[in-house]
C-alpha positions in Angstrom: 126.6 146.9 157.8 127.6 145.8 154.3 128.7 142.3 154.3 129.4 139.5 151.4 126.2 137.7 152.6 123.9 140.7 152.3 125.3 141.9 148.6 122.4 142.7 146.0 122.0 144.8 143.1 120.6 148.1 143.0 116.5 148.0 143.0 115.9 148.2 139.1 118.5 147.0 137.5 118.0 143.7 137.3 115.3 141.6 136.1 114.3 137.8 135.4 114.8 136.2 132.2 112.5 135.3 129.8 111.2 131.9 129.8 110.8 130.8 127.2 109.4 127.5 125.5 106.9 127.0 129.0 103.0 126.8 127.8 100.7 128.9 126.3 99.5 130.5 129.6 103.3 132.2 129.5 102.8 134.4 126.3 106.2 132.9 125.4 104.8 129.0 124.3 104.9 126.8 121.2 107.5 128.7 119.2 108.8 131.0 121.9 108.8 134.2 120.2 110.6 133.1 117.2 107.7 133.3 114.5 106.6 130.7 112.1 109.5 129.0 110.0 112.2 130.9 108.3 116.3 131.0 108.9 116.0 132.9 112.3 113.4 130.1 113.8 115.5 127.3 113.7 118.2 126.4 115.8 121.6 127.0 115.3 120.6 130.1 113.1 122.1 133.5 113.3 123.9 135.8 111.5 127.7 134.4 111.0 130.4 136.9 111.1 131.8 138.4 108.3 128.0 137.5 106.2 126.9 140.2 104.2 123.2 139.0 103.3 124.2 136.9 100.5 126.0 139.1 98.7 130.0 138.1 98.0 131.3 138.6 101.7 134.8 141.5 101.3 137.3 138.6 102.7 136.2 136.9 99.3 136.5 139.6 97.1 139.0 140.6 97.7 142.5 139.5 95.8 145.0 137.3 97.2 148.2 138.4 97.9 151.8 136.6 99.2 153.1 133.4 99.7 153.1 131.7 102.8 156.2 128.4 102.3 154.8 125.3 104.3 158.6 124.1 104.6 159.7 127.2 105.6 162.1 127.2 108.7 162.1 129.4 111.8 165.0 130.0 113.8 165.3 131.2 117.3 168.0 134.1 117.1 170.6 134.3 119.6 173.8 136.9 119.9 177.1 136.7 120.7 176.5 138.7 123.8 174.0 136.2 125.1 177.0 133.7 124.4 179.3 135.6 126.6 177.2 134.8 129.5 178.8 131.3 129.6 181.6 130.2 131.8 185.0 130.2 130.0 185.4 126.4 127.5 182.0 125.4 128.3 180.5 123.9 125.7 176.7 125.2 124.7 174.5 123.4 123.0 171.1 124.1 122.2 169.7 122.0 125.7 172.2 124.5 127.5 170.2 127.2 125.5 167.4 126.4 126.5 168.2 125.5 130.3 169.7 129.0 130.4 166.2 130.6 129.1 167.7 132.2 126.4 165.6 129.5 123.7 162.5 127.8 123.7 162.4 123.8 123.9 162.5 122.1 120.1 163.7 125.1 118.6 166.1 126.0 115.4 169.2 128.6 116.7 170.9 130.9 114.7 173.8 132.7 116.0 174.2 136.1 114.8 177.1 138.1 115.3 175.4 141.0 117.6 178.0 141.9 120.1 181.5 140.9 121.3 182.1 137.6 122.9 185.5 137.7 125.2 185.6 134.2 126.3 186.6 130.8 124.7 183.6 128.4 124.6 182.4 125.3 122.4 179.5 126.1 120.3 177.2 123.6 118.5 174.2 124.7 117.0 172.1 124.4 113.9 173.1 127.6 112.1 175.6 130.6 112.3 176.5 133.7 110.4 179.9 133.7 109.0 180.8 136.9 111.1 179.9 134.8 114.2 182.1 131.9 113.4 184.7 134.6 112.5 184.0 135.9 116.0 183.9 132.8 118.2 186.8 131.3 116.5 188.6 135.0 117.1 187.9 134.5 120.1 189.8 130.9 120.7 186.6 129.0 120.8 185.0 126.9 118.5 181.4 126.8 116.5 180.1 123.4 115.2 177.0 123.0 113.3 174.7 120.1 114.6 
């Protein structure tokens, strides 16, 4: 019977590894098969992705394009549906955003004006589209911006 303890591989397909480095009685001695001198004898050596044997690698030669803004800042959208999921004149702030799952932790929010919201509620967050506010206030609540 096959068990866990009696597990091996099929006869042939494997085999030891090469020692290497171990005397010259092993036929793999003194500089274990890696010739005399030269880049690929040393250690650390190989081949580095994206080389191209000298010549001016493509990631280099190529143009750059774009602008990337260091200061740039990333909002975490939510929509006025998400908002009606709060109990009538609560008041949610981004920690009740983020307790509700609808945000990440130290995150900017942007509410955008995707859906209806029905209920009265106290909003403070970091940003808002002017159809939102429009909305919320609509609405009988109230959107402050933190």
């Amino acid at each position: 019977m096959l068990t866990l303890g009696n597990l091996s591989p099929k006869a042939g397909s494997t085999r030891q590894n090469k020692r290497l480095g171990r005397g010259p009685g092993s036929g793999h001695g003194k500089t274990a098969g890696r010739g005399h001198k030269g880049f690929k004898s040393r250690s650390g050596s190989g081949i580095k992705p994206g080389f191209e044997g000298g010549q001016m690698p493509l990631q280099r030669r190529l143009p750059k394009k774009g602008f990337n803004n260091i200061f740039r800042k990333e909002y975490d959208l939510v929509s006025l549906t998400q908002l009606d999921t709060f109990d009538k004149d609560t008041v949610v702030t981004v920690e009740a955003l983020v307790e509700a799952g609808i945000v990440k932790k130290n995150t900017l929010v942007k509410i955008l004006a995707n859906g209806e919201l029905t209920k009265a509620i106290t909003v403070q967050v970091n940003k808002a589209s002017a159809t939102a506010k429009a909305k919320i206030e609509e609405a009988g609540g109230t959107l402050t911006l933190v």
